[in-house]
TORBA-667355 format. One record per residue (C-alpha): residue number from 1; residue in one letter; z, x, y. Coordinates in nm, 2 decimals. Example, Ala and Ser with C-alpha at 12.3 -4.5 7.8 and 13.67 -1.06 7.14 Angstrom:
2
+-----+-----+--------+--------+--------+
|   n | res |      z |      x |      y |
+-----+-----+--------+--------+--------+
|   1 |   A |   0.78 |   1.23 |  -0.45 |
|   2 |   S |   0.71 |   1.37 |  -0.11 |
+-----+-----+--------+--------+--------+
//
This chain:
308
+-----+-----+--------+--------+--------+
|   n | res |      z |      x |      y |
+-----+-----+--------+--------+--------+
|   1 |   X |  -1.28 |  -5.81 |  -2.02 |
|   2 |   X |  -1.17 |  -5.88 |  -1.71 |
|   3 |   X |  -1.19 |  -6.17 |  -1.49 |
|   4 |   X |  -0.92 |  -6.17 |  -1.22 |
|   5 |   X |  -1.04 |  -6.31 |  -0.88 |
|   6 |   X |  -1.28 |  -6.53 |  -1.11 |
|   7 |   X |  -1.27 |  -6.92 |  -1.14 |
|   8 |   X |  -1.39 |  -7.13 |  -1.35 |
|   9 |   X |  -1.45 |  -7.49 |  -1.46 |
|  10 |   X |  -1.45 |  -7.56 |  -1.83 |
|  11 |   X |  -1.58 |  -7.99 |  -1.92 |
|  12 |   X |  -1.50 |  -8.15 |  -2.21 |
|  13 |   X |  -1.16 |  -7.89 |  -2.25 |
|  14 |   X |  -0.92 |  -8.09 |  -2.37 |
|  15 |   X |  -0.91 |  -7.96 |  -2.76 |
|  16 |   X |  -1.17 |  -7.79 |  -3.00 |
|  17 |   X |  -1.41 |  -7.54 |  -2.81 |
|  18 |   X |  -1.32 |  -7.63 |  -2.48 |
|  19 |   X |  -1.00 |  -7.58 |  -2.49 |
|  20 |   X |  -1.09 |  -7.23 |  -2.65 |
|  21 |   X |  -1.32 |  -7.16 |  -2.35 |
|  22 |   X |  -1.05 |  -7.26 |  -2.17 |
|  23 |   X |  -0.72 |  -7.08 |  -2.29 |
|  24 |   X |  -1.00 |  -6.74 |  -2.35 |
|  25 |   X |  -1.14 |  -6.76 |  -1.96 |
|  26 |   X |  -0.76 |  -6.78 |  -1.85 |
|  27 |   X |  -0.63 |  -6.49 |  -2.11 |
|  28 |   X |  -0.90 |  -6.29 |  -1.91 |
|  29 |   X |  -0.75 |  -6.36 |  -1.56 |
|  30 |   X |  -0.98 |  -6.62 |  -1.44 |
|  31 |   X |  -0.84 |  -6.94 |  -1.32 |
|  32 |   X |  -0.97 |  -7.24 |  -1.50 |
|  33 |   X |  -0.97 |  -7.62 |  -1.43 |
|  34 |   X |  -0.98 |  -7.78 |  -1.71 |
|  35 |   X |  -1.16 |  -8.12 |  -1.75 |
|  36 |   X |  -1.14 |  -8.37 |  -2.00 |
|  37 |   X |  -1.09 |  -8.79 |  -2.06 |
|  38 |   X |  -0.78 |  -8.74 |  -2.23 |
|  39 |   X |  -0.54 |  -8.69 |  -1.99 |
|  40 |   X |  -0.25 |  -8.58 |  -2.21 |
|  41 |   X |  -0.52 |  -8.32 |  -2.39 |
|  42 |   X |  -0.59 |  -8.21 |  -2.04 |
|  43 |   X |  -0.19 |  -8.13 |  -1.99 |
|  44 |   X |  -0.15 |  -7.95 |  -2.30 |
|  45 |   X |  -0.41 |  -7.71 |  -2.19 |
|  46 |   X |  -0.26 |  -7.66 |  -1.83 |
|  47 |   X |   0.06 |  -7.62 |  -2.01 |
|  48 |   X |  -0.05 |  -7.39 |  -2.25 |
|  49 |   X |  -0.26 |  -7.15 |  -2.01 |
|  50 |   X |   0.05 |  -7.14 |  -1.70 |
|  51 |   X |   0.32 |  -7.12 |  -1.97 |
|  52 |   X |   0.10 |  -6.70 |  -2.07 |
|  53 |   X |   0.09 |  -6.66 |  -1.71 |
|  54 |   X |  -0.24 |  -6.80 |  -1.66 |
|  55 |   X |  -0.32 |  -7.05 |  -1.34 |
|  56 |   X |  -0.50 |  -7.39 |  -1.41 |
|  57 |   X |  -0.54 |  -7.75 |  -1.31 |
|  58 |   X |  -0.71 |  -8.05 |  -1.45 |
|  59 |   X |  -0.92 |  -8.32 |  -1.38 |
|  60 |   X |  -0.92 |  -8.62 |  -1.55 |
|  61 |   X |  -1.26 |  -8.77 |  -1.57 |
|  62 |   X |  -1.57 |  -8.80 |  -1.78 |
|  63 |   X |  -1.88 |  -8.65 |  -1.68 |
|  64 |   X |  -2.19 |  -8.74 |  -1.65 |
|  65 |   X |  -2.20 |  -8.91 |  -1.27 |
|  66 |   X |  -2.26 |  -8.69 |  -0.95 |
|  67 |   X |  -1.95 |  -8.79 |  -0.80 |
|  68 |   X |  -1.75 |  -8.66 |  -1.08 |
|  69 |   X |  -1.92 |  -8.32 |  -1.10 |
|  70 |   X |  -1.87 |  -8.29 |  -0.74 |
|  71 |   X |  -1.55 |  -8.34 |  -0.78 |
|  72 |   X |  -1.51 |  -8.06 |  -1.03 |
|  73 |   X |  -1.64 |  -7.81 |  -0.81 |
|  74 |   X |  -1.43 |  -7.95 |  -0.50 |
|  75 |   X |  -1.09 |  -7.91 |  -0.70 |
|  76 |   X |  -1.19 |  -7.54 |  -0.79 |
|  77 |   X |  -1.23 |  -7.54 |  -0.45 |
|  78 |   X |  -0.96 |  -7.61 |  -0.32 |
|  79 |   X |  -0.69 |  -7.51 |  -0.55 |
|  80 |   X |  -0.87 |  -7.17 |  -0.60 |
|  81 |   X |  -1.07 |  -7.12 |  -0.29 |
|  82 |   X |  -1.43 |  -7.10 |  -0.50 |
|  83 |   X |  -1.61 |  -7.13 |  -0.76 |
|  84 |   X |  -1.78 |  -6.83 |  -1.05 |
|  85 |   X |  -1.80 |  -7.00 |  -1.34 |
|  86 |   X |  -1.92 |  -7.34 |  -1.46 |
|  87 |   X |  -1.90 |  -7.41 |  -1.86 |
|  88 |   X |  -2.04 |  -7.76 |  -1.97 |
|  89 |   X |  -1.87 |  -7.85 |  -2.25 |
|  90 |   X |  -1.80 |  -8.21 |  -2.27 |
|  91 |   X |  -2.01 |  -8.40 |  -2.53 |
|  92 |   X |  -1.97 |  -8.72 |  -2.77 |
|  93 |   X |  -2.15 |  -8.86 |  -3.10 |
|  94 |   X |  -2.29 |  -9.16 |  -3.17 |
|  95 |   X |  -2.49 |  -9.06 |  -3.51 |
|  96 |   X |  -2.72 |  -9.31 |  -3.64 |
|  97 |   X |  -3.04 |  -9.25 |  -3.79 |
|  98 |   X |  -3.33 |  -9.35 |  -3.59 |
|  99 |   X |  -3.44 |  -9.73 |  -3.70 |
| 100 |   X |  -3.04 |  -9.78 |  -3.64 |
| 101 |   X |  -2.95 |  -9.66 |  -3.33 |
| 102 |   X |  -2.91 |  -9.85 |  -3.04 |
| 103 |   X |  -2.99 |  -9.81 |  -2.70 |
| 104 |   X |  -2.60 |  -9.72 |  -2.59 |
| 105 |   X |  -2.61 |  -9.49 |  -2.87 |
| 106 |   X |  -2.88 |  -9.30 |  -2.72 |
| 107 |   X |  -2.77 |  -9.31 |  -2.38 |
| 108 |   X |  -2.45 |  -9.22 |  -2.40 |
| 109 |   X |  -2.44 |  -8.93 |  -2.56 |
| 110 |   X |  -2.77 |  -8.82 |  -2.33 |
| 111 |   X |  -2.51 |  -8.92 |  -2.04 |
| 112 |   X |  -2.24 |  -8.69 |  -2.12 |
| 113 |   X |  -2.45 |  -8.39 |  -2.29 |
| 114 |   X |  -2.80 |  -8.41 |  -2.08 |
| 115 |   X |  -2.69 |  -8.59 |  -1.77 |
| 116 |   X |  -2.32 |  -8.42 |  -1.74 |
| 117 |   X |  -2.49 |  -8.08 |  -1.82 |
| 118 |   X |  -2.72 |  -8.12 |  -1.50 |
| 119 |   X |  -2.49 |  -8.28 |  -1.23 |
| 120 |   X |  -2.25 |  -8.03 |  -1.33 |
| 121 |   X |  -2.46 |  -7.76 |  -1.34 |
| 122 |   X |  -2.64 |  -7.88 |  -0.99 |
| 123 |   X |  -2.29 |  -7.89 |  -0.81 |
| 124 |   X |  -2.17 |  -7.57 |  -0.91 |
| 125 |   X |  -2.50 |  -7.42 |  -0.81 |
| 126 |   X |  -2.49 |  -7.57 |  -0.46 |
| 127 |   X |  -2.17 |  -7.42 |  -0.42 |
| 128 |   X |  -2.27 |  -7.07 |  -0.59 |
| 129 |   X |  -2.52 |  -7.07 |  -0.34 |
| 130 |   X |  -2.34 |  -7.13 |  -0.05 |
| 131 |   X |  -2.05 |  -6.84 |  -0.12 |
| 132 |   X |  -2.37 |  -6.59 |  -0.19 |
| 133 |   X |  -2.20 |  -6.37 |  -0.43 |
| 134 |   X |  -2.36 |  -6.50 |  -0.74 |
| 135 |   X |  -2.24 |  -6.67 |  -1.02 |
| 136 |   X |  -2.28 |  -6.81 |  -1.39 |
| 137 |   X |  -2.34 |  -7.09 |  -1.56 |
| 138 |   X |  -2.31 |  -7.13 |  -1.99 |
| 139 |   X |  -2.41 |  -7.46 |  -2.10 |
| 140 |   X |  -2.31 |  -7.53 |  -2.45 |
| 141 |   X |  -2.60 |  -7.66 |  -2.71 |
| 142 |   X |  -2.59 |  -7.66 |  -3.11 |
| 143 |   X |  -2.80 |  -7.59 |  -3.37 |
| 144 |   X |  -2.88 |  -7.94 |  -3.40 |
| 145 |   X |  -3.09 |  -7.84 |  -3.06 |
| 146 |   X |  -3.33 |  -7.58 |  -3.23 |
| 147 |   X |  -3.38 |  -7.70 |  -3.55 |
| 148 |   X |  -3.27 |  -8.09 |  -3.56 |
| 149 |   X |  -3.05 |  -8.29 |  -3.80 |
| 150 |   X |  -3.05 |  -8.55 |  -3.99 |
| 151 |   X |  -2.90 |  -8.87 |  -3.80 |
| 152 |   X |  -2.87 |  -8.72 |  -3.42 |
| 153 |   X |  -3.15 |  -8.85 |  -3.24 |
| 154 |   X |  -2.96 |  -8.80 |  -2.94 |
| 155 |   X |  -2.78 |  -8.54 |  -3.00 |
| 156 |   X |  -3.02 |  -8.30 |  -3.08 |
| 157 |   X |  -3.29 |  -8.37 |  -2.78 |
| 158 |   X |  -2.97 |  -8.32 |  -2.56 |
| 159 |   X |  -2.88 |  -8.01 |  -2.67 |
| 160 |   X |  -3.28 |  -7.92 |  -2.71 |
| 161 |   X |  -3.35 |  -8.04 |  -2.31 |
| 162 |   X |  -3.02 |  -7.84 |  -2.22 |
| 163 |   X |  -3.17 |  -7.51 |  -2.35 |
| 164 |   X |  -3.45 |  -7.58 |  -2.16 |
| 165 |   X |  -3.30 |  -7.68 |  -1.87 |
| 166 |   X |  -3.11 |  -7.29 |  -1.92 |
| 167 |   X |  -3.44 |  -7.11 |  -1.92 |
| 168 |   X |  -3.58 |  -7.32 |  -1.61 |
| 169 |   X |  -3.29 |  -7.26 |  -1.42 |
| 170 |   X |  -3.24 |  -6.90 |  -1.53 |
| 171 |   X |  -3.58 |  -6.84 |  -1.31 |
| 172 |   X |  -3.49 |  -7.08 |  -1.02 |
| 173 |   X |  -3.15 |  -6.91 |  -0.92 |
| 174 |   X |  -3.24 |  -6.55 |  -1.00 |
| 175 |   X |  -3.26 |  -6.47 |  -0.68 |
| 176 |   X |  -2.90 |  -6.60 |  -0.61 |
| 177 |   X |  -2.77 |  -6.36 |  -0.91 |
| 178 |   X |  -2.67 |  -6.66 |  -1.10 |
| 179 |   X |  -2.72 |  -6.63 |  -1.47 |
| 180 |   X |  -2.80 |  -6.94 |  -1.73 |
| 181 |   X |  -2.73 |  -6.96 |  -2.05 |
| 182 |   X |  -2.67 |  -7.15 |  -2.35 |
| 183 |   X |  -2.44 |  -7.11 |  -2.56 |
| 184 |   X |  -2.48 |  -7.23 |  -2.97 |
| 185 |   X |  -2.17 |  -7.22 |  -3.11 |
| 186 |   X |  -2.06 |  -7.31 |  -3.48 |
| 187 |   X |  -1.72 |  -7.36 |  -3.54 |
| 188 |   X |  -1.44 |  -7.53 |  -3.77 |
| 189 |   X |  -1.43 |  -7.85 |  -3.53 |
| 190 |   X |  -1.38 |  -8.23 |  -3.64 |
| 191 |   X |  -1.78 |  -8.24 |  -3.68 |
| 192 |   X |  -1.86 |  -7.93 |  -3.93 |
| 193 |   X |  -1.52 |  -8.13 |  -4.12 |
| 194 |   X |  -1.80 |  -8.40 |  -4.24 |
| 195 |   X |  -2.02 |  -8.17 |  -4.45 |
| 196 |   X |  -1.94 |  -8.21 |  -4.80 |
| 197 |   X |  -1.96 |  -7.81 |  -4.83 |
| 198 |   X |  -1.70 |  -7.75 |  -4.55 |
| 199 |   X |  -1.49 |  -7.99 |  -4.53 |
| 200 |   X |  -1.21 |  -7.85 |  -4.85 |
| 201 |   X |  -1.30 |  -7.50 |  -4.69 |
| 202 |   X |  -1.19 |  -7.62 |  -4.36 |
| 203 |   X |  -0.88 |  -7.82 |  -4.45 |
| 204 |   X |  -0.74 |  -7.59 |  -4.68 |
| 205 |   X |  -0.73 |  -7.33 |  -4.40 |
| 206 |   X |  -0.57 |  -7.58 |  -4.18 |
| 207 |   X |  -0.30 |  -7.67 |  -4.42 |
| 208 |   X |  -0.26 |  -7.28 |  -4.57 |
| 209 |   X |  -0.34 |  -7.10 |  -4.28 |
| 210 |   X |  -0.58 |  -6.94 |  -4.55 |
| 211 |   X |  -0.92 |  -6.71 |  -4.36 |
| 212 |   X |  -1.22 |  -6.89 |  -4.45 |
| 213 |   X |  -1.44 |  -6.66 |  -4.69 |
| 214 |   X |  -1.68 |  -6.38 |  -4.62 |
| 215 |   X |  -1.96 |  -6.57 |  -4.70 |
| 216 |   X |  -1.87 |  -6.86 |  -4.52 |
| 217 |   X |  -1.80 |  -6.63 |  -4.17 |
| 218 |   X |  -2.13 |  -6.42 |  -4.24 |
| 219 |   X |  -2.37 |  -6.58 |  -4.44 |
| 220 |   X |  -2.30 |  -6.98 |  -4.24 |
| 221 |   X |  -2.20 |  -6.76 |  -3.91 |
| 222 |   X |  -1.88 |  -7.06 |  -3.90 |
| 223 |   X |  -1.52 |  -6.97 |  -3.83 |
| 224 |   X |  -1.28 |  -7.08 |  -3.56 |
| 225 |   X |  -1.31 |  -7.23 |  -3.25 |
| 226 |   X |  -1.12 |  -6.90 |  -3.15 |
| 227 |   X |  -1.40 |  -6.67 |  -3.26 |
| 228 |   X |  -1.67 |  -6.85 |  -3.06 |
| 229 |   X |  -1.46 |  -6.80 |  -2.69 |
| 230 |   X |  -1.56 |  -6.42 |  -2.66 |
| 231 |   X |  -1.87 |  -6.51 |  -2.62 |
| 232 |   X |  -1.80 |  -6.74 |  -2.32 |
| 233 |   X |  -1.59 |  -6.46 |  -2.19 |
| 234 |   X |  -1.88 |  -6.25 |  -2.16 |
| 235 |   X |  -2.13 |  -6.44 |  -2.03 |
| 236 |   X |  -1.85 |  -6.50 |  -1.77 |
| 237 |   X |  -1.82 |  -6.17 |  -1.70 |
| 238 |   X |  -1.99 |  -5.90 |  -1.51 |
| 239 |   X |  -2.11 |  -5.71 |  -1.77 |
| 240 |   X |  -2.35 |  -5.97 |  -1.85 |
| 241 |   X |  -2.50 |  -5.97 |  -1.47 |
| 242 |   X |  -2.83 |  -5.86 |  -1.68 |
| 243 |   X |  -2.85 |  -6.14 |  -1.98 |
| 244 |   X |  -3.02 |  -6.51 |  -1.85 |
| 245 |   X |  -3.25 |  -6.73 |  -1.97 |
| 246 |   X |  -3.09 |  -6.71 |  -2.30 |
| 247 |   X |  -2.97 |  -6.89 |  -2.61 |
| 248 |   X |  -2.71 |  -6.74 |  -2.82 |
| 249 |   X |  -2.53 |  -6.83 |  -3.10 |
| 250 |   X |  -2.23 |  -6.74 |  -3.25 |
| 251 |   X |  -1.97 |  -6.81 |  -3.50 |
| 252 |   X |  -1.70 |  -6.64 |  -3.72 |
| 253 |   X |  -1.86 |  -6.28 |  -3.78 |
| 254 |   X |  -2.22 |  -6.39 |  -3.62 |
| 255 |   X |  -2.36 |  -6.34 |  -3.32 |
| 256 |   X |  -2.76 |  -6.39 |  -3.26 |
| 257 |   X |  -3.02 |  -6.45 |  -3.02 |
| 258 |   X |  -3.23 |  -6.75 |  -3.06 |
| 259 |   X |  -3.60 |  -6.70 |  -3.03 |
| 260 |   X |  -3.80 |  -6.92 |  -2.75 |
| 261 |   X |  -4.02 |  -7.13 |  -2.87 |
| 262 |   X |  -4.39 |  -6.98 |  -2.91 |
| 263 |   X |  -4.73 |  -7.02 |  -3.10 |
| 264 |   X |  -4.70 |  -6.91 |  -3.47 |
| 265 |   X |  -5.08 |  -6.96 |  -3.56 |
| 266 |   X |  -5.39 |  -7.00 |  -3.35 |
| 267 |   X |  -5.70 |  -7.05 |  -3.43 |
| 268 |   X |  -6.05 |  -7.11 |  -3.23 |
| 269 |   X |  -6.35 |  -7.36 |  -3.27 |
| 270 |   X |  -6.70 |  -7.30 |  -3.00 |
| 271 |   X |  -6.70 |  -7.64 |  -2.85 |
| 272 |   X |  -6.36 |  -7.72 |  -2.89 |
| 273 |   X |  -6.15 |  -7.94 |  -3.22 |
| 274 |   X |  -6.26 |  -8.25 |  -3.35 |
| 275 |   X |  -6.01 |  -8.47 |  -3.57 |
| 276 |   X |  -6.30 |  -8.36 |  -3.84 |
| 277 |   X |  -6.27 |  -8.01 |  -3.76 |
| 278 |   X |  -5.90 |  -7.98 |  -3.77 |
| 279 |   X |  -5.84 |  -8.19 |  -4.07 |
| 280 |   X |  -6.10 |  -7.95 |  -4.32 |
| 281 |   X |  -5.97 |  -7.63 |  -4.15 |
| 282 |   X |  -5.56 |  -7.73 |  -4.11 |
| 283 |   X |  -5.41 |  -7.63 |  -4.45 |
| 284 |   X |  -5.64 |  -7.27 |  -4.45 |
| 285 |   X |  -5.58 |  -7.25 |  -4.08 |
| 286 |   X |  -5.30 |  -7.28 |  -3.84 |
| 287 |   X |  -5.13 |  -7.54 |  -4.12 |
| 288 |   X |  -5.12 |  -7.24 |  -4.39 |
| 289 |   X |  -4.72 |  -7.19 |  -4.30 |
| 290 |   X |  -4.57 |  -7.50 |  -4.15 |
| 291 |   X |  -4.28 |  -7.47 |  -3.96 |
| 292 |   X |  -4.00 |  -7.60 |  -4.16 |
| 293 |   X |  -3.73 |  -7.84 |  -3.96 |
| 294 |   X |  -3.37 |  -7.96 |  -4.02 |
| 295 |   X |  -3.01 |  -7.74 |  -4.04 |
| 296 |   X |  -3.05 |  -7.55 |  -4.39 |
| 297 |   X |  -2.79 |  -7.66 |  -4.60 |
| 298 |   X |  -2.53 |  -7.43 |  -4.69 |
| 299 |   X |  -2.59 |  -7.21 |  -4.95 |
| 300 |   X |  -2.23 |  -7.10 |  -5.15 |
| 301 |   X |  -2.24 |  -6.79 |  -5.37 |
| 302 |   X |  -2.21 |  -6.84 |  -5.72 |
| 303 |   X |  -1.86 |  -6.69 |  -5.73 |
| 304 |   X |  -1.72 |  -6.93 |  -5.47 |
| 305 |   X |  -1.90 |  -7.25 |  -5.62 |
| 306 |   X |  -1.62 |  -7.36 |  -5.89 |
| 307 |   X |  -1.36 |  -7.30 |  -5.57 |
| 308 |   X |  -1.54 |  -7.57 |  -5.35 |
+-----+-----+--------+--------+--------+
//
């Protein structure tokens, strides 16, 4: 895949999937700045992506504000002359279950993921605009945004709103040939290292260099950070001019398309539903096959169990 003449802007790059996007835009021929907090993380990158070749600068800064996605866009800008590709990345955690979490816990993480999501994806549209030669943006959500999870209140309605916020943008700037869409990834990363299931899977492969298992790269769709960046690459790419308004997941031998949300039963009543009506017809009626809610937990063959 080819992305010479391309640049792109890559949040939250420092390490993990970032820098993945990152390093996998830049091995394509795009150039990439590269955003982060962590300035010395942010340097690494850089380092690593000039030292194959590769152009890139960074800019240190967390997003969330205006100012600091305008800033983003104006350094792509002017280092690179414009602007193709916008990846929003950048995300924290503050998990707490709901009768624990505070108010800075909840606005926090709805800064970076929601908030930075939309003022980054705003500013690079603007500019998209402008230049009139289309563009893309992949905004990075999670499972936790479909389904939900236990403990991440915030978490999961930011990466729930920015799927929407993909499919209501996907129709605004159609006419401008920019594609949106999001991105759910699973990956080996410092967050799928706290399930109980994983975690030995995960750090035995770190310290052997051992492949995780089939079942774990199939069955779970998880693997590396690494196997996630194609996707990126493609949705930066012009051989997805075609593919917006979608969310796609991916990891270690997966790749899927998410379903938009739709009515699974319906049912009709002359005169309309009363609380009476709907309570005597719910479990025989629309209720006969709730949806069911949560990440499924992992299931390990029987084979692999005693390894685990």
């Amino acid at each position: 895949m080819d992305l010479s003449g391309k640049v792109a802007v890559v949040t939250g790059a420092g390490r993990g999937l970032g820098r993945a996007y990152a390093e996998a835009l830049a091995a394509a021929g795009a150039a990439v700045i590269v955003n982060d907090v962590d300035a010395d993380a942010a340097a690494q990158v850089v380092e690593a992506i000039t030292g194959n070749g590769g152009e890139a600068r960074s800019v240190v800064a967390p997003v969330g504000s205006a100012e600091v996605a305008d800033r983003l866009v104006a350094t792509a800008v002017k280092e690179f002359g414009r602007l193709d590709v916008m990846v929003t990345n950048a995300g924290i955690l503050r998990d707490r279950v709901l009768w624990k979490m505070s108010d800075d816990d909840f606005d926090a993480v709805i800064d970076v993921h929601l908030r930075g999501t939309f003022t980054c994806a705003r500013a690079a549209a603007i500019r998209m605009r402008e230049q009139g030669t289309g563009g893309r943006l992949i905004l990075i959500s999670s499972p936790a945004g479909q389904r939900g999870n236990f403990g991440q209140t915030n978490y999961a309605a930011a990466k729930a709103g920015i799927v929407a916020m993909a499919r209501t943008w996907a129709m605004e700037l159609a006419r401008a040939n920019i594609t949106v869409n999001a991105v759910v990834p699973v990956a080996a990363t410092e967050m799928t290292k706290t399930i109980p299931v994983f975690a030995p899977i995960i750090e035995e492969s770190e310290r052997t260099g051992r492949p995780f298992p089939g079942w774990l790269r199939r069955d779970e769709g998880l693997g590396t950070v690494e196997d996630v960046a194609g996707l990126v690459v493609f949705l930066a790419s012009d051989a997805s001019a075609g593919v917006t308004g979608q969310a796609i997941g991916i990891g270690g031998d997966r790749l899927a398309l998410w379903s938009h949300p739709g009515e699974k039963a319906v049912a009709f009543a002359d005169g309309g539903w009363t609380a009476g009506t709907i309570a005597a017809s719910w479990q025989s009626g629309v209720g006969a096959e709730p949806e069911t809610y949560g990440i499924p937990a992992p299931k390990v063959p029987a084979s692999d169990a005693q390894e685990v």
